[in-house]
PLY file of the C-alpha trace (Angstrom):
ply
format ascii 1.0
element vertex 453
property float x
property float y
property float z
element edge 452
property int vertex1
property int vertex2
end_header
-34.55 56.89 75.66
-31.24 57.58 73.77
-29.04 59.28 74.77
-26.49 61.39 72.25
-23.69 63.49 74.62
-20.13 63.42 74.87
-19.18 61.82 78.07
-14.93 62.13 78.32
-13.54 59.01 79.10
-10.55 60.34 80.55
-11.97 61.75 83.45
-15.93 60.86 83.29
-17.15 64.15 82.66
-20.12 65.33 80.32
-19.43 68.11 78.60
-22.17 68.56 75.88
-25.62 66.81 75.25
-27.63 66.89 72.52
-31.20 66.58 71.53
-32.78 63.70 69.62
-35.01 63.74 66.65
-39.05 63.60 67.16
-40.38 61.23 65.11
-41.62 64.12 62.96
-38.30 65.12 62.42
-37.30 61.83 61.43
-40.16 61.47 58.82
-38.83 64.98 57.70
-35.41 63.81 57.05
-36.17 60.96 55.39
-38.96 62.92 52.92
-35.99 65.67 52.07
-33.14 62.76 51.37
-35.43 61.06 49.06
-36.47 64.42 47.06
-32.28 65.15 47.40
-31.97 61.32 45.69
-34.21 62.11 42.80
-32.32 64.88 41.34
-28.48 63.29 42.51
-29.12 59.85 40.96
-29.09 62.12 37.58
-26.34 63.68 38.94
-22.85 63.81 36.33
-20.18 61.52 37.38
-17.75 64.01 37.67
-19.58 66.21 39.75
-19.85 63.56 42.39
-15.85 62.91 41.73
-15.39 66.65 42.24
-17.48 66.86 45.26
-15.23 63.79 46.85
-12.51 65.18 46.18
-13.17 68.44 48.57
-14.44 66.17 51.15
-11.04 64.69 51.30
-9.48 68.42 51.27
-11.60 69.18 54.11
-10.92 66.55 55.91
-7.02 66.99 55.22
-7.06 70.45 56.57
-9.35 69.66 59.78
-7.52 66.78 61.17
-6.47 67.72 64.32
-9.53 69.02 65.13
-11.11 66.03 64.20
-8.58 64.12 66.35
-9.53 66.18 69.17
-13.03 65.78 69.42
-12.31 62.06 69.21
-10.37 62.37 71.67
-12.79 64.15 73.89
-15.34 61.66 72.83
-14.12 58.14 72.88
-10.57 58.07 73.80
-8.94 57.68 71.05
-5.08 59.61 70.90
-5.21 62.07 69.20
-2.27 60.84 66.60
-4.27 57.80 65.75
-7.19 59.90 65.17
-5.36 62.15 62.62
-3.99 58.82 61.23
-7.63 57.48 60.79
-8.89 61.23 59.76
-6.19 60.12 57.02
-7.18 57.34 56.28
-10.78 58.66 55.19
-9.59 61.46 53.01
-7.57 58.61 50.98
-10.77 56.48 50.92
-12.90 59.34 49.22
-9.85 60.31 47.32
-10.33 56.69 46.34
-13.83 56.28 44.97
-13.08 60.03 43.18
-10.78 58.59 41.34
-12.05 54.99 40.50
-16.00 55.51 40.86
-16.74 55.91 37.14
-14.38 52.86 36.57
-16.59 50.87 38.76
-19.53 52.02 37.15
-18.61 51.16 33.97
-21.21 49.44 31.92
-20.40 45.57 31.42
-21.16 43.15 27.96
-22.40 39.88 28.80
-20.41 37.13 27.10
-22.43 34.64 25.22
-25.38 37.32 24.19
-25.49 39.76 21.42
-26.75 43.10 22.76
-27.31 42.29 26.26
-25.38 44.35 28.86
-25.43 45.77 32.67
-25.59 48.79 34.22
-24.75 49.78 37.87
-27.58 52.08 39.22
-27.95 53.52 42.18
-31.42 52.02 44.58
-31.99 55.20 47.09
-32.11 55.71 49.83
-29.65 54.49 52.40
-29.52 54.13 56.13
-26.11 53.59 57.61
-26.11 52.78 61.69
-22.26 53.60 62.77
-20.17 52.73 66.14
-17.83 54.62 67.99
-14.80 52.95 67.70
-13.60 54.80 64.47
-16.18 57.55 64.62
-15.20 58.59 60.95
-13.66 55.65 59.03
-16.82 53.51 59.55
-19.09 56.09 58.17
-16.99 57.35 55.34
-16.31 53.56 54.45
-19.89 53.37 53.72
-20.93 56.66 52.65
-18.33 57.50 50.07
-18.63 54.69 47.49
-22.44 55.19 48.10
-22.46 58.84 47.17
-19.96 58.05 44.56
-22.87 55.48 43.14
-26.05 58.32 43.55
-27.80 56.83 46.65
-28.33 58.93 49.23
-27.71 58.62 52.85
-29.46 58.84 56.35
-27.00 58.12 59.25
-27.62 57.54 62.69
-24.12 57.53 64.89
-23.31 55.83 67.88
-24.98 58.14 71.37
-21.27 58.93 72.39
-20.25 60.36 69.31
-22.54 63.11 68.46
-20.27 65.83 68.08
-18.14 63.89 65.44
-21.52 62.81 63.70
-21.98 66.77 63.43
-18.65 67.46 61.76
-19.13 64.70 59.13
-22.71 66.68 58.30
-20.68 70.13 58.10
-17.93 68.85 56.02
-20.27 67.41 53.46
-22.18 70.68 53.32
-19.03 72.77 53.39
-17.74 70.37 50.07
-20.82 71.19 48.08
-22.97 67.90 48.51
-27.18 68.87 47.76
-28.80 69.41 50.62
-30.71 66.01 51.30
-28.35 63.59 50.04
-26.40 63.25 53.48
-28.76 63.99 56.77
-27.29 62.88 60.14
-30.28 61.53 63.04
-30.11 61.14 66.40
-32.85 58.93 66.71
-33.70 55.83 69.34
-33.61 52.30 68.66
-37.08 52.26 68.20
-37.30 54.90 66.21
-34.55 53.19 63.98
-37.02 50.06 63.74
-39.48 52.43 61.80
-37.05 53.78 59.66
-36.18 50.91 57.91
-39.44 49.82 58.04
-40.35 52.85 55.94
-40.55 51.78 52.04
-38.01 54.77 51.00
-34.89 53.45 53.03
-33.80 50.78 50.34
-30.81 49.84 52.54
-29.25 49.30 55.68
-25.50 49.18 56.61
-24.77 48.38 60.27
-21.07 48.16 61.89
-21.95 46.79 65.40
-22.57 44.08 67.65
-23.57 40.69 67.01
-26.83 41.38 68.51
-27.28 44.46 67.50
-26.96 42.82 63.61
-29.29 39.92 64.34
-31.81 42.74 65.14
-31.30 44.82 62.13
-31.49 42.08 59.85
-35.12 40.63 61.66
-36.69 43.82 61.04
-34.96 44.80 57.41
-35.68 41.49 56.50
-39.38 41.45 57.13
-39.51 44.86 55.39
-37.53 42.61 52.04
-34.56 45.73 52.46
-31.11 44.93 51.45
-28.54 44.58 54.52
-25.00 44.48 54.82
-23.88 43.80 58.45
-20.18 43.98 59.42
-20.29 42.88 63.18
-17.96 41.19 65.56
-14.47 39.45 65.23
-12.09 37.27 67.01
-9.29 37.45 64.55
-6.05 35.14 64.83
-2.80 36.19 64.77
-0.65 33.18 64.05
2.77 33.14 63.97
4.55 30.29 62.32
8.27 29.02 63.84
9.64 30.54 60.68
8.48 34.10 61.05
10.92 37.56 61.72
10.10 37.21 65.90
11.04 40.50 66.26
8.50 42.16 64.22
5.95 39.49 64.58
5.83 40.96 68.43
5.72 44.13 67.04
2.84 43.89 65.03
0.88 41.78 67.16
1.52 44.42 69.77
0.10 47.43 67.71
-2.29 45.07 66.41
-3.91 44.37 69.61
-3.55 47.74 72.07
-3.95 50.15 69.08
-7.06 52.23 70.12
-7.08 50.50 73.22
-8.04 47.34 71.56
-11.53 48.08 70.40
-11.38 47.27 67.00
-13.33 44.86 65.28
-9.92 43.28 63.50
-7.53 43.49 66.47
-5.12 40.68 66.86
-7.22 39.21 69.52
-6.28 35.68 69.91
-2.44 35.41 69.04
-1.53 32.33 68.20
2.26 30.89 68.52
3.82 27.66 66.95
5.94 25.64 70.17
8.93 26.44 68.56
8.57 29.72 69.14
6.14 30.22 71.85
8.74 31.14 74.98
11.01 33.85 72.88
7.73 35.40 71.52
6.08 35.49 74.62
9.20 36.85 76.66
9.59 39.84 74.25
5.71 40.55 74.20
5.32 40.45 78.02
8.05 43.15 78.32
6.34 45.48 75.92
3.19 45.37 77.50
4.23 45.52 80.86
5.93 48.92 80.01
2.57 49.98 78.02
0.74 52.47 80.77
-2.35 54.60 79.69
-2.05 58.16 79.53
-4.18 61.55 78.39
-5.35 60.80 74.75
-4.53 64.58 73.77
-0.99 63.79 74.43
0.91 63.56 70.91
2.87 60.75 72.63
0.09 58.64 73.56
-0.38 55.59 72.73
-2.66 54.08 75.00
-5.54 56.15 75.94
-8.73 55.15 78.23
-11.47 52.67 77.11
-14.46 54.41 75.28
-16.61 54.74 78.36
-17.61 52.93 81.33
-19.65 50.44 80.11
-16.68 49.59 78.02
-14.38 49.47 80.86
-17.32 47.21 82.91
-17.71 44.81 79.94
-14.04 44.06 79.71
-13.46 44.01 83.68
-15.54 41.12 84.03
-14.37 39.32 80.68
-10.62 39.65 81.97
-11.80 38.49 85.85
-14.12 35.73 84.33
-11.21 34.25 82.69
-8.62 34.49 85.43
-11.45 33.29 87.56
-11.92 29.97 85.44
-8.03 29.28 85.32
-6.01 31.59 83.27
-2.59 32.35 83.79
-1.94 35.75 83.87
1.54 37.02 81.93
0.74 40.78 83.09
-1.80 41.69 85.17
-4.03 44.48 83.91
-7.43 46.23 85.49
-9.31 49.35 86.12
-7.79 52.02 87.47
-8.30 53.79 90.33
-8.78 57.38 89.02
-11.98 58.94 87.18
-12.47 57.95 84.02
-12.39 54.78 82.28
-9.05 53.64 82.46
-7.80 49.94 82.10
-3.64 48.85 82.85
-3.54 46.47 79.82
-2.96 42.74 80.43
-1.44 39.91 78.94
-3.04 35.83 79.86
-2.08 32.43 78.51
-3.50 29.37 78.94
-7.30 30.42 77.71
-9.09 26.65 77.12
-12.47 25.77 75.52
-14.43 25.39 78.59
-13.29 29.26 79.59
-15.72 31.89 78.47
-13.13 34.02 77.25
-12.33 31.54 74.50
-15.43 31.96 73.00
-16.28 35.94 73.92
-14.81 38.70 71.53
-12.72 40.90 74.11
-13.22 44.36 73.52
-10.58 46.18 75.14
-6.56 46.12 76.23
-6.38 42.25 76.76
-4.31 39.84 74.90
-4.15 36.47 74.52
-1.27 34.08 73.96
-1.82 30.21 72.72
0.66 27.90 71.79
-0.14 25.17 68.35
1.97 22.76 68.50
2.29 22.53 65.28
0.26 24.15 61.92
-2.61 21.90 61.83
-2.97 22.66 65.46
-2.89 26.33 64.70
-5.24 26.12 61.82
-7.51 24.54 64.58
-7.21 26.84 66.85
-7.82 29.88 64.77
-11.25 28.03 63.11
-12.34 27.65 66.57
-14.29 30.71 67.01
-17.98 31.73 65.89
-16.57 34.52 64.38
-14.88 34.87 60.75
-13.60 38.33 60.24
-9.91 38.55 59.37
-6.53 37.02 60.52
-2.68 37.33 60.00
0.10 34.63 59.48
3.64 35.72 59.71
5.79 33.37 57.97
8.95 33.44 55.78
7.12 30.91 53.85
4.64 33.07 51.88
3.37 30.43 49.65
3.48 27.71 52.67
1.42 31.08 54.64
-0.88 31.15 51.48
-2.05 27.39 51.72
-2.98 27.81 55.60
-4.88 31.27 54.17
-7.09 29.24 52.24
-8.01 26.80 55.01
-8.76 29.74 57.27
-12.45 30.76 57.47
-12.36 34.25 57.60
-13.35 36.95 55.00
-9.51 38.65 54.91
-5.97 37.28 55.27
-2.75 39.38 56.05
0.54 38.58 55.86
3.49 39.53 58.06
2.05 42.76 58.99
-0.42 44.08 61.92
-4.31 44.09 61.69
-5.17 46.96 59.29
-7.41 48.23 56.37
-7.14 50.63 53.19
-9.13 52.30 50.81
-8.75 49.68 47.73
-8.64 46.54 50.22
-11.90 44.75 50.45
-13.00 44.22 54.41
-15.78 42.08 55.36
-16.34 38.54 57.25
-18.09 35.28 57.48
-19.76 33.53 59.92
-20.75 35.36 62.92
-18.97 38.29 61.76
-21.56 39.45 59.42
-21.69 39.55 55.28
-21.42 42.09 52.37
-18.41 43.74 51.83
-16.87 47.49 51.89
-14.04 49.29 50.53
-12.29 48.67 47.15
-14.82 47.91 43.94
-16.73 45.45 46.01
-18.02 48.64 48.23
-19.54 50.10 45.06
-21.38 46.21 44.69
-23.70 46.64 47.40
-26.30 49.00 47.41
-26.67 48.88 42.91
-29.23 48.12 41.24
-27.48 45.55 38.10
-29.87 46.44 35.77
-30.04 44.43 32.93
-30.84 45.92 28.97
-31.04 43.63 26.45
-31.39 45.13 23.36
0 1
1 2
2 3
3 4
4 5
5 6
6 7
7 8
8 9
9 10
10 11
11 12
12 13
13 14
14 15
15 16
16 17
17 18
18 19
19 20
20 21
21 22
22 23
23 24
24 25
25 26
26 27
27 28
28 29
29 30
30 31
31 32
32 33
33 34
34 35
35 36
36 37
37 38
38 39
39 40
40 41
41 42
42 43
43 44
44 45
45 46
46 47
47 48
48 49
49 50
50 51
51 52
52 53
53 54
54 55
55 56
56 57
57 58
58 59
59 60
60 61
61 62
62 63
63 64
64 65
65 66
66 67
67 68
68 69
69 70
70 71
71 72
72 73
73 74
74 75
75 76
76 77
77 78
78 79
79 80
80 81
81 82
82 83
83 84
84 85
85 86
86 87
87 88
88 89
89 90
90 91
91 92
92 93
93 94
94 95
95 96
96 97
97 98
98 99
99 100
100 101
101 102
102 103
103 104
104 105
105 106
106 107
107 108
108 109
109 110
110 111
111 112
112 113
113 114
114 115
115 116
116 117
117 118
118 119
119 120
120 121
121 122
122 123
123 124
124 125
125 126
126 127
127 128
128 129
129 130
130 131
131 132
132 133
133 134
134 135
135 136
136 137
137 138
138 139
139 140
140 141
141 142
142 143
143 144
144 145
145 146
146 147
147 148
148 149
149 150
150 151
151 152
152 153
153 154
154 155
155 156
156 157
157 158
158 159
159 160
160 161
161 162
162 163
163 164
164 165
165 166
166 167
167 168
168 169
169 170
170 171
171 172
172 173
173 174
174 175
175 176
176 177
177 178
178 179
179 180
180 181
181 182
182 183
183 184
184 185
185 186
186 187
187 188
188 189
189 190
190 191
191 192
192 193
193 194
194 195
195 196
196 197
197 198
198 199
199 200
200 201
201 202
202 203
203 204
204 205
205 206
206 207
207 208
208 209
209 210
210 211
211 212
212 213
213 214
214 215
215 216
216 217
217 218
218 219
219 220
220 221
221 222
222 223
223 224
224 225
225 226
226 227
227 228
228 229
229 230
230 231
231 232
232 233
233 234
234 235
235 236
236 237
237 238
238 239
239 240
240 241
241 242
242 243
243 244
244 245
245 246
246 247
247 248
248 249
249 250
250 251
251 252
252 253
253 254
254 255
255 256
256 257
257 258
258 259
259 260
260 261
261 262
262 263
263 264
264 265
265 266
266 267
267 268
268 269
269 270
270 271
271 272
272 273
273 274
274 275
275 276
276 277
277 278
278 279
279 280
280 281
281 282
282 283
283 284
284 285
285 286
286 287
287 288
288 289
289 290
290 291
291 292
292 293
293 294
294 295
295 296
296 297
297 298
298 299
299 300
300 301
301 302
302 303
303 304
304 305
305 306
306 307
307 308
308 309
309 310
310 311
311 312
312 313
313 314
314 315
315 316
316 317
317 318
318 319
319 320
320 321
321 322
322 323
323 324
324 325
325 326
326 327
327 328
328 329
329 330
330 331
331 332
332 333
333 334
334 335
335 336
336 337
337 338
338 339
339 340
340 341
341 342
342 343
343 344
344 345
345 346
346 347
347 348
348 349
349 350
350 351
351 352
352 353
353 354
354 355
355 356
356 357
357 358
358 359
359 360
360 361
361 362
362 363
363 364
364 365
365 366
366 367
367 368
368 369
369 370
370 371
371 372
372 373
373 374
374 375
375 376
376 377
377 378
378 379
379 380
380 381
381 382
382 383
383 384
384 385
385 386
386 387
387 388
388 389
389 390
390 391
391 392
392 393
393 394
394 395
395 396
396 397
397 398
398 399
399 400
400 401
401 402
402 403
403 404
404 405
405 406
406 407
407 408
408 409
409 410
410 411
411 412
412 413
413 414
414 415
415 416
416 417
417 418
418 419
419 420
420 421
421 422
422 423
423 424
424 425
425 426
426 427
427 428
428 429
429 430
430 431
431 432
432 433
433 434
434 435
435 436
436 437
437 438
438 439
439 440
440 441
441 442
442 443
443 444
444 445
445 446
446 447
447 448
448 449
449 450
450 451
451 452
């Protein structure tokens, strides 16, 4: 059985549980969200523009509440949750602005009446982590709404109380009843919802195998499924790049919110000519980097989600020192309630070590040294994953040329791991497919319905 409470991670404590949905309840939801779709899908443009727009208000003027309950929920401190509580208000703020654009009706070249129209398909069901309890949901649901579907969402167990806020906000900014419903429902249960002929898509931002899953049963049911799942990203840094802020960004790049984010710098990779002086200036930071109370304003390291999060990358970071790493700083649980980890810093990670090949989840970088750009290209290929990656480089169209050989979905330059409202994010390979954000988030769940007249 599932299990939706809010277990602190700062000192292991529950301090609210909530109830799940009966199946009943379930089949209830989903029979009110498609009645709210049949009357929204008519809705005017610039009602649904309108309606953004005071979800982004809302959000603007509950921030630090919003930061708080992350806090309380996941770990998260509490001025990178108001910076991601940000964040979302620009992305609705975003579609608001550009949705009818995006909608616009498009001529065929080559025919003489023919054209396209984006329509909206239905029913949605989104299937949302904990790591950015509100960015991953609004990244979904507000080009969606924006479009006319309408949206069932199931949130990660350990974020139910967030999950409620996004459902109060919505209703507080004027959205139809129906056209947003939050679940708490099982695995199991979630099997049967997409199974059901009125969910006409599923979004999932998860694990790899909680994708492969998803996709088995949406697939057999012939629904639509965009998957954004794991990554391993590279951070290369080329013998040409500004050291200084190269450390810098691969620093906040891999230990912002606690390095649990699917596009952290995870594997930083180092040209010889620069290895020692990056790795000497990176060491330093990190081994001054300690953990403290996410409610802090000057936090910037908080605890791990939970304690399975903490387990998981406890035996990742003693598997690899176990099979031969060398470690740069030494990291590990703590010994006081809660899940806390000392970040950690290892070199020397080779292709017959699990942690070459695992996605680590948590405070725990990685250094490797390319001995020269083909090398690095190599090294950053090497993965199952395809997500993103960053080159820092004086050389931008020598950086560009290595871009294109990467195979990844997104490609930085000279900055840290990041994301905006107008910036397409998505992956390859292991890392899922479809794409959100920008005018490609508004290409997912359409119907491009062709009159030719």
């Amino acid at each position: 059985m599932t299990s939706y409470q809010v277990t602190n991670p700062a000192n292991g404590e529950i301090e609210e549980k909530y109830q799940s949905h009966s199946n009943q309840e379930i089949q209830d939801v989903i029979a009110e969200s498609h009645n709210a779709y049949q009357a929204w899908r008519k809705s005017d443009v610039n009602e649904r523009s309108v309606i953004l727009n005071t979800i982004a208000d809302l959000y603007e003027e509950q921030c630090e509440d919003l930061a708080k309950i992350m806090a309380c929920e996941m770990g998260k401190p509490v001025m990178q949750g108001e910076g991601e509580i940000a964040l979302v208000s620009q992305i609705f703020r975003y579609y608001a602005k550009f949705g009818e654009q995006f909608l616009e009706t498009s001529e065929l070249p080559g025919t003489k009446n023919a054209v396209v129209k984006k329509e909206s398909i239905g029913v949605l069901l989104g299937i949302m982590p904990w790591n950015y309890p509100h960015y991953q949901v609004a990244r979904f649901i507000a080009p969606n709404l924006m479009l006319g579907n309408a949206v069932v969402l199931k949130h990660a167990p350990s974020c139910p109380k967030s999950a409620t806020a996004i459902m109060s906000i919505l209703a507080q900014a004027g959205l139809p009843k129906g056209v947003y419903n939050n679940i708490f429902s099982t695995n199991k249960q979630v099997k049967t919802i997409i199974s059901d002929k009125r969910i006409q898509g599923v979004s999932l931002t998860g694990s790899e195998r909680a994708g492969a899953a998803v996709a088995q049963v949406a697939g057999a049911a012939l629904t639509k499924v965009v998957l954004e799942l794991g990554g391993s990203d590279a951070f290369i840094v080329l013998a040409d790049a500004d050291i200084d802020r190269s450390v810098e960004c691969a620093f906040i790049g891999r230990f912002g919110n606690a390095g649990q984010a699917c596009n952290a710098a995870k594997r930083i990779i180092l040209h010889a000519d620069i290895y020692d002086e990056f790795v000497e200036k990176l060491t330093h930071k990190v081994k001054l980097l300690e953990p403290t109370d996410p409610l802090n304003k000057d936090t910037f390291l908080g605890p791990l989600s939970s304690n399975q999060a903490l387990q998981t990358i406890q035996a990742q970071y003693d598997n690899a020192i176990d099979q031969g790493a060398t470690v740069l700083v030494s990291g590990g649980k703590m010994s006081k309630p809660g899940a806390w980890f000392k970040p950690a810093l290892l070199a020397d990670i080779t292709s017959d070590m699990r942690a070459y090949h695992d996605e680590l989840f948590g405070p725990v970088a990685v250094v490797y040294k390319a001995n020269d750009v083909e090398d690095a290209i190599r090294l950053a290929n090497d993965t199952p994953f395809g997500l993103g990656a960053c080159i820092h480089t004086h050389d931008i169209e020598g950086g560009q040329l290595i871009a294109e050989r990467l195979e990844v979905g997104m490609v930085s330059f000279n900055q840290a791991p990041g994301t905006a409202a107008e910036l397409p994010f998505g992956g390859v390979k292991q890392s899922g497919f479809g794409r959100e954000l920008g005018p490609y988030g508004m290409s997912e769940f359409v119907n491009f319905k062709l009159y030719n007249r």
